[in-house]
Every structure is written in C-alpha cells, then in structure tokens.
N, C-alpha and C positions, 0 to 999 in steps of 0.2 A: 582442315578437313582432309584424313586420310584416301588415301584411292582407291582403297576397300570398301571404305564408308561412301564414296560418289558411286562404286561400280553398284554395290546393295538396293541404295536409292534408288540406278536406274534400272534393271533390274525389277525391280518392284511396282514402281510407275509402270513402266512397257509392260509388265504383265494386267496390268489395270487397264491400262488403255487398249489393249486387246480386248478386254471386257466389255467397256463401252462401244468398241465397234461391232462387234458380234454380237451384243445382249440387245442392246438403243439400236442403232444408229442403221447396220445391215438388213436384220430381219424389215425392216418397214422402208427400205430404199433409201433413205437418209444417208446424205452421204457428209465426210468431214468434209477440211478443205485441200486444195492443194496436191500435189504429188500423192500424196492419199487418197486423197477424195478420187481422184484420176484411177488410181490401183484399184479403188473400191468400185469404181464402174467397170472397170477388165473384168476382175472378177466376176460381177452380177452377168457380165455379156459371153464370158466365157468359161470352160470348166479350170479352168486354173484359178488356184485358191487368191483373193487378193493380196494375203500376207506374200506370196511369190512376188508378185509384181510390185509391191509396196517395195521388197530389196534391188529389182533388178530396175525401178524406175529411179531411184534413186541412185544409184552408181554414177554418172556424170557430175549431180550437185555434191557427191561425195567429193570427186576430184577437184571442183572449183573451191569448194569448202576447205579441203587442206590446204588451198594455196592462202586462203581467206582470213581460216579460224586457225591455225594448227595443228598439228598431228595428235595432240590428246584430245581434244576438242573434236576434231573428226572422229578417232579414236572411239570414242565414248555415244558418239553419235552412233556411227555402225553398228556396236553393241545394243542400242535400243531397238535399232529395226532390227536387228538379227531375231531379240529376244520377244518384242511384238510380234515378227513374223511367223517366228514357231508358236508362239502362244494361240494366236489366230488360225492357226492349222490343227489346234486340237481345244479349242473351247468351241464347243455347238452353237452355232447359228440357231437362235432361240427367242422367241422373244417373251419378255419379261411384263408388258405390257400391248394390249391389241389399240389404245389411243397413239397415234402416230406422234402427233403433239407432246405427250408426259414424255413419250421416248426421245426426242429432237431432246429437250430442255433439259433432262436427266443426260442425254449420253452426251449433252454439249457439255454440261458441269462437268462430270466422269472425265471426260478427256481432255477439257480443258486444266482439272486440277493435275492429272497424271503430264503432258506436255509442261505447265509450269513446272514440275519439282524435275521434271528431266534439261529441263533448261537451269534451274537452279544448281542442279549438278553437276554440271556444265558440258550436258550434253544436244543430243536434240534430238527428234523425230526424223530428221532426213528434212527433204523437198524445201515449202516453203521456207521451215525456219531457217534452216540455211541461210540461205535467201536473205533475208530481213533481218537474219541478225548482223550479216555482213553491213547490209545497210543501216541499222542501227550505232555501227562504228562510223558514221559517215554523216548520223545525222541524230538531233536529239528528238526520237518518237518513240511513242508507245507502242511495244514490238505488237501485243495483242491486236492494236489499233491496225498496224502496217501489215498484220501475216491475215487482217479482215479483207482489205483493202486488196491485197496479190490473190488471195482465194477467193474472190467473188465471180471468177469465170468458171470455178467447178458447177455455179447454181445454173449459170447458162447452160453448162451442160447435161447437168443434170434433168432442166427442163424439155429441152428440146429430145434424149434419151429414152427418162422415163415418163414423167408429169407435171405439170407447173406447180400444183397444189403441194409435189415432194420438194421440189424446186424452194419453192417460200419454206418449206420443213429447215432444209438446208440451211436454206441464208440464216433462218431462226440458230438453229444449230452450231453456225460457224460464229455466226455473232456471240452469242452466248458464252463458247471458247475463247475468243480471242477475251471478252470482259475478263475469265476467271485467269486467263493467262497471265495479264497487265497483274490484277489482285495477288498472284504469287509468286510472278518473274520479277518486279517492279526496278526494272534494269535504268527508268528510266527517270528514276527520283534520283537526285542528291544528294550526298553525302559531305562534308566538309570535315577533311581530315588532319589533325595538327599531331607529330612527331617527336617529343623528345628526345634525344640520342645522343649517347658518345660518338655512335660509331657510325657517323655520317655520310662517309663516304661508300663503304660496302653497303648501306642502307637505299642510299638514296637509288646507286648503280640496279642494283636488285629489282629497287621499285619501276626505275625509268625500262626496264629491261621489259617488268610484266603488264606495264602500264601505256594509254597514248595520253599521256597529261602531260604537262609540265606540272615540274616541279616549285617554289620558292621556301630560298635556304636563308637562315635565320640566324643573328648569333643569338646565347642563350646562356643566364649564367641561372646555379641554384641558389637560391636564396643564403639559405642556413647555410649548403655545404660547400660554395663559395664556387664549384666546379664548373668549368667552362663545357658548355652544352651546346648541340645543334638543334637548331629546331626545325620540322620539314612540315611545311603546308601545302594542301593540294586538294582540289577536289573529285571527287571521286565518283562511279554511280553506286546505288546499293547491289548492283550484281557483282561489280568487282570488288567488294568487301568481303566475299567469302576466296578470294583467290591473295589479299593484301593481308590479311590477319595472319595465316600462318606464315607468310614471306617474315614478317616484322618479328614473332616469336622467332623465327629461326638463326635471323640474323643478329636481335637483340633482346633475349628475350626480359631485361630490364627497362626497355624503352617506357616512354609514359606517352598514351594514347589516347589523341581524345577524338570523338566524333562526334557530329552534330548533324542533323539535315538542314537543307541549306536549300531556300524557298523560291531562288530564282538567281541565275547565273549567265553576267554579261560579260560580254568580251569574247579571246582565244580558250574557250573552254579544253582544245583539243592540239595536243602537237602537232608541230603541220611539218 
C-alpha cells in the first residue's frame, strides 16, 4: 500500500467522520467517545468550535504516541485530526433526523466505519485510540472492545453536563463504534504466516525490524528444482498484513506466501 493511497484513505474517512459528528451525533448532544467526546463537550459549553479543541486536546497523546506507535503512525494520525478538524469547522451542525435514538445508531455506524478504515491505514483519530492501540501491542484484545472500555467516562460526563437520557444516547453510540471498529480494524484476529525465500536473511532482518514476533527459520528444498530454500513461519495479526505484504514484494518479490487464519494461539505469541 502506497503512502499516497493510506494518506487518500484517510483523508476520506476524517472527512466522514466529521459528518457523523456534525450531522448524528452534535446536533442532539450525543457525544463520541474519548478525547473527542471531551472536545465535543468544550465546544457544546463554549464558543470555540470542537474540531479546535479535538487538535489542541490531543497534542500530548500525540507526544506519547510517537514514542509508542512511530513517527509515520503519529504522522498519519495528526493528518486525520487536522483534516476532521477543519472539515467540522465548515460542515453545518444540522440535523439529519429530529429521533435522538436513529441519530446515536447511524452516527455510531458513520464513525465507527470512518475510525476503522483510519486505523486500517495506519492512522488514528488521536485521544483514545492512541491509547489502546499502544496497549493492544501489549495485550491480545479487541481494540473496539478496549477504546469501549477507556471511553465509558465521556457518558458520566456527559450525564451529569447535560442528561442521563443523552448520556444512555452516548453509551448507545460509543458501543455501536467500538462493534463496527473490531468489524473493520480486526487487529485482533490471526494470521499464520509461512515464507518461501532465497533470500533469507535480508527477509527475515526487514520483518523482525517491522514486526514484535519472533520469527522460526526453516530449511527448505524445491521439489522439482532441487534448490535450497528458507522457509519463515510466524504469526501474525490481520492489521499487520497490510504493513508485511509490501515489506515481502520488495525484498523478494519471487517469495512464495502462504496465509492462513489461525483460530487460537498459545505460548510467546510476542517478542519479549
């Protein structure tokens, strides 16, 4: 995947998910969750737009993220709130429907699909996911399930702000996202990945570089062509299959690759 083709993606998404909060979610007090949800109440309580404070509250998770995720991964991240924030400074606070309820359940899908493909492109919204994706390197959960779980104190606040009855809106809402999240991040299914290669060693180096797995190295002959082969097993999640494919074209791009999902995994899953 080019970096043209991830910056497009997000890009795209952030201009959706600006959608969802201004069209769903804003006009009826419904708030997301998280560092968000937090900007979406600044703004409701004060005249400064929430996309402002959606960029200026996340600046410290920014800092802990690049020590966390990396600098393209921050990188990309920034890019999303930039591009939500200005989008939510010129799409009209509207609403689309006067049931508070259809809005929660539509603006939770809306942003929950627009946050998944921004995480698939290996970016983020800022705030929570930050947050939870650090610890998703640390622990095998469902990021949807975990960024439920850190966002459940926007509903408190939310209650005690504006209304308990927007409050349960909320909880509706973030839960909803977090579901469509897991449905199209799915960081946290398995992968089982087997490598054919001459060129083993720049392969394997490459992988352990962009990877926290270990590796096991194989000998390997071909059949018919009689040639001495390496073979690399390892497993993998399905989020890091879009960062390991073009790693393997570039280094080899004759390798023979196989994947398979892989239904439950014991032991050192993780390099330590």
């Amino acid at each position: 995947m080019s970096n043209m083709y991830r910056l497009i993606g997000i890009f795209a998404a952030s201009i959706v998910l600006g959608f969802a909060f201004n069209l769903f979610l804003l006009p009826h007090e419904v708030l997301t969750g998280g560092v968000t949800g937090l900007a979406m109440v600044f703004g409701l309580l004060t005249p400064i737009n929430a996309g402002i404070w959606i960029f200026v509250l996340n600046i410290p998770i920014f800092i802990l993220g690049w020590l966390g995720l990396g600098k393209t991964f921050i990188a990309n991240s920034v890019f999303s709130v930039v591009v939500t924030s200005i989008s939510m400074l010129y799409i009209p606070v509207v609403q689309v429907t006067e049931d508070a309820l259809l809005s929660s359940v539509f603006g939770g899908v809306i942003a929950g699909a627009a946050i998944g493909f921004i995480i698939r492109f290996y970016g983020s919204t800022g705030g929570f996911d930050v947050i939870g994706l650090i610890l998703t390197k640390k622990r095998d959960v469902p990021l949807g399930a975990l960024i439920f779980a850190l966002n459940s104190i926007v509903v408190f606040i939310s209650g005690f702000v504006f209304a308990w009855d927007l409050a349960l809106y909320t909880m509706a809402s973030i839960y909803i996202t977090g579901l469509v999240i897991d449905r199209i991040h799915t960081r946290h299914i398995k992968l089982s990945l087997v490598v054919v290669t001459s060129r083993e060693d720049e392969l394997k180096e490459a992988l352990l570089k962009n990877l926290y797995r270990g590796i096991t190295v194989m000998e390997g002959e071909g059949a018919y062509s009689k040639a001495k082969l390496q073979v690399l097993y390892t497993v993998i999640s399905r989020y890091e299959l879009a960062i390991i494919k073009p790693i393997i074209k570039e280094v080899d791009p004759n390798a023979f690759v196989s994947i398979n999902e892989t239904m439950e995994v014991l032991g050192n899953f993780r390099r330590g």
